[in-house]
C-alpha positions, 0 to 999 in steps of 0.5 A: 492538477495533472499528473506524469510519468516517472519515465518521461514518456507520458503527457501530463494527464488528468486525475480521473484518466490516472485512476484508469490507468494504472501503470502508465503507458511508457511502464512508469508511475505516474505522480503529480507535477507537484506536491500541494502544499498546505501552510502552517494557517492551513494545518490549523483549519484542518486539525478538528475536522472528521475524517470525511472533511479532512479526506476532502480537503486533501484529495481535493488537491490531488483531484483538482477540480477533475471531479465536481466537489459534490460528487468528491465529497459523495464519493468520500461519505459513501466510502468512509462511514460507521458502516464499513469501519465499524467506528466514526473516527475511521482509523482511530488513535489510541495512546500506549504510553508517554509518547507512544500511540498506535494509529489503527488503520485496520477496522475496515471489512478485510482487517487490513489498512488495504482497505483505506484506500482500496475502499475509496478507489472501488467507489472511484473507479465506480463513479468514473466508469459510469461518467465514462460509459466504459468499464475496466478489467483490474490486474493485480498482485498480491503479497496477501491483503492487497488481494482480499481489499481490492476484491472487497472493493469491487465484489459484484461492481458491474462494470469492473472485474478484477484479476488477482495473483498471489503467491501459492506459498507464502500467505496466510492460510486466512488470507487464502481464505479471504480471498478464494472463498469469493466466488462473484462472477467478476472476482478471478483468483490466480495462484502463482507457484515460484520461487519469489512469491509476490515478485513473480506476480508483479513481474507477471502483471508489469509484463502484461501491462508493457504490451500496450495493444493488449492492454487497449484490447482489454482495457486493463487498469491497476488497483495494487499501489502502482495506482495512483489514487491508493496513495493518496487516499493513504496520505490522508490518515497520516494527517489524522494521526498527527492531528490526534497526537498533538495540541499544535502544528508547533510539534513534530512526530514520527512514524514507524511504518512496516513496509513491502512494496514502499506504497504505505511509507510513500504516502508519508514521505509525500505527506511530509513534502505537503508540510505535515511536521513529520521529522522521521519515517522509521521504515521496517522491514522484515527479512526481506531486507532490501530497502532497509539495505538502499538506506543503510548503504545507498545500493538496490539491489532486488533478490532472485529469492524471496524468503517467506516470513512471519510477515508475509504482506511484506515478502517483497524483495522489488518495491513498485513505489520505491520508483516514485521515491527514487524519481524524486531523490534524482531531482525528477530527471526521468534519463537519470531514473531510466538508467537507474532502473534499467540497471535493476530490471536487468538483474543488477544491483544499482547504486545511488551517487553521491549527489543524490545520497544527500537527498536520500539522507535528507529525506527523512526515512531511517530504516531497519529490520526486523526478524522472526524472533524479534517480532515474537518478542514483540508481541509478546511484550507488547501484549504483556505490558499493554494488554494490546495484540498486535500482528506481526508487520505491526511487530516489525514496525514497533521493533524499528521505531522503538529502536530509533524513536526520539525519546521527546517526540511522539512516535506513532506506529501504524497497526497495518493489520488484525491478529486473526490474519497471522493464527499461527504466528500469534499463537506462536507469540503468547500461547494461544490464538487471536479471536477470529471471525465466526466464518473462517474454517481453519481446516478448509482447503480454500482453492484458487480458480486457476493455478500457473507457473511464474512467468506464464504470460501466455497462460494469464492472458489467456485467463483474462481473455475468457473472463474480462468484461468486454 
């Protein structure tokens, strides 16, 4: 399998080089020249198996042959184990009612789905540093569980230090804690004050990466979704929650997905392209509502604001992923994406033309939004009817596809995170807090190692030059 550029000015590379690079060299994302393809013969030999077997049977596709099949399937069983799960199913499926299941994909060590992925990429980049005897200096944004997963990952990893921005307002005081109470020598926390929290970082961190002489310098790679191999580890546990749901491959589902930087509803879009019956993708978004508005109206148009919301990991108001989806919906022309998004990087508003509004509405995504109040109610209700709590991005998500669901058709919600990572918004909802784990101190002030203004290239490259592995 070799792998391009959205942005067409990339040679196909291989998977192992994907993985090391993150944005790609021309500022695009890099996807694979296809889609495999799994037929309906092929569903079937994959519906019993565990979550191991079944992760290998479609990264493998991705990976094609890059990687010896041994050394995949020791990568996948060191990753994926009761040890860091704390169950064999790994993102285990529990029905709620006719027709209604909640796929939880948060019991890895941050309690956020994050970890699926980001579990799986530490030990990647592990294993192709060393075969490369190089090492890598990771850059990242984060909207508040990205950060503490990627950390997770590659605490005290030789050969991988990590950079990590997050917004100095905006998450969760135990997402704050999360991530500035790590103190290994190769984990930096940045804290970045501005008016559009995570899109500032991400700004912050594509500025970095454009310049490609620095980039070489320091050899910088990626570990929030702009990496390739985030998202295809995500693909895999839409295949599971299928496969958990239904007796057959005769049955369709959907999904309702909470969504920010349009990474975790992007690995269902391309699990539906490999054949996975899907009929709907609910996208759900929170106040931030600017996917929900391209669906509804066919118009991106990014925020110079971003409001701060309930659901904090989704207060994004400029998705990352949402480039590969649009590369797709423009029949993989990169002109047509470039011109696209240069409309977009240049503070406009773009809009889709009619031709490819057809494929927009084809593609399967419905989208809505939902809202503080709406979320409360949600978990309210749903804690009261089913003696479930949910957090409030898993609200958003339940609010949206309930909304839209097909009445004879399983809808599967996707739970993206734990109670405890949202006190405050919990205790909102029902009166008290959620259990929460015995080492958070919620009256410590958890301090970030640097601080900058949003914008600072300068200041952020000046941290990377103290702190990186050279």
């Amino acid at each position: 399998m070799q792998y391009i550029s959205t942005r067409g000015g990339m040679e196909p590379v291989s998977f192992s080089d994907v993985v090391l690079m993150g944005l790609a060299p021309d500022g695009g994302l890099t996807l694979p020249i296809y889609y495999p393809r799994f037929s309906n013969s092929g569903l079937e030999s994959m519906r019993k198996l565990d979550y191991r077997d079944l992760a290998f049977r479609i990264l493998s596709k991705f990976v094609g042959g890059d990687i010896p099949s041994r050394d995949l399937e020791g990568i996948i069983g060191k990753t994926y184990t009761e040890e860091n799960f704390g169950t064999k199913e790994i993102t285990p499926l529990e029905k709620i009612d006719h027709n209604l299941y909640l796929l939880d994909l948060s019991r890895g060590p941050t309690l956020a789905f994050k970890d699926v992925a980001l579990q799986l990429l530490g030990n990647l980049f592990e294993y192709t540093l060393e075969k490369k005897s190089t090492h890598l200096n990771l850059l990242g944004a984060t909207s508040g569980d990205t950060g503490s997963a990627a950390e997770e990952a590659v605490d005290g990893k030789s050969k991988t230090a990590i950079f990590m921005l997050s917004p100095l307002t905006g998450m969760t005081h135990f997402q704050g804690a999360q991530m500035y109470s790590r103190k290994s020598p190769n984990v930096t926390n940045i804290a970045v004050e501005g008016r559009r929290g995570f899109d500032d970082c991400q700004d912050m961190v594509t500025s970095v990466n454009k310049d490609a002489t620095f980039k070489q310098q320091y050899r910088l790679g990626a570990v929030n979704s702009i990496n390739w191999a985030r998202v295809a580890a995500q693909v895999v546990y839409y295949f599971k929650g299928y496969f958990a749901a239904t007796d057959d491959n005769g049955q369709s589902v959907n999904f309702a997905v909470p969504t920010g930087n349009f990474g975790n509803i992007l690995a269902g879009y391309i699990a539906k392209q490999m054949g996975l019956p899907i009929r709907h993708l609910y996208l759900a978004t929170n106040e931030n509502n600017v996917l929900e508005e391209f669906f509804r109206t066919g118009i991106y148009s990014p925020r110079s604001e971003t409001i701060h919301t309930s659901s904090p990991s989704m207060d994004i108001t400029k998705a990352s992923n949402f480039e590969r989806y649009l590369f797709d919906m423009l029949e993989r022309d990169a002109r047509k994406l470039n011109r696209y998004m240069a409309l977009v990087e240049s503070g406009q508003p773009a809009k889709i033309s009619e031709r490819y509004w057809e494929r927009v509405q084809n593609s399967g995504i419905i989208a809505g939004t939902s809202t503080h109040r709406g979320r409360l109610y949600i978990i309210k209700a749903f804690y009261k009817k089913y003696g479930r709590l949910v957090d409030p991005h898993t609200a958003d998500g339940i609010k949206v596809g309930y909304e839209n669901r097909d009445l004879d058709m399983p809808v599967i919600f996707l739970e993206t995170a734990k109670p405890a990572k949202f006190e405050a918004t919990i205790r909102e909802a029902i009166g008290r807090s959620p259990e929460m784990p015995s080492w958070y101190d919620p009256g410590k002030d958890y301090k970030p190692d640097f601080v900058l203004k949003a914008g600072d290239i300068n200041g952020l490259k000046r941290i990377i030059k103290q702190r990186a592995i050279q």
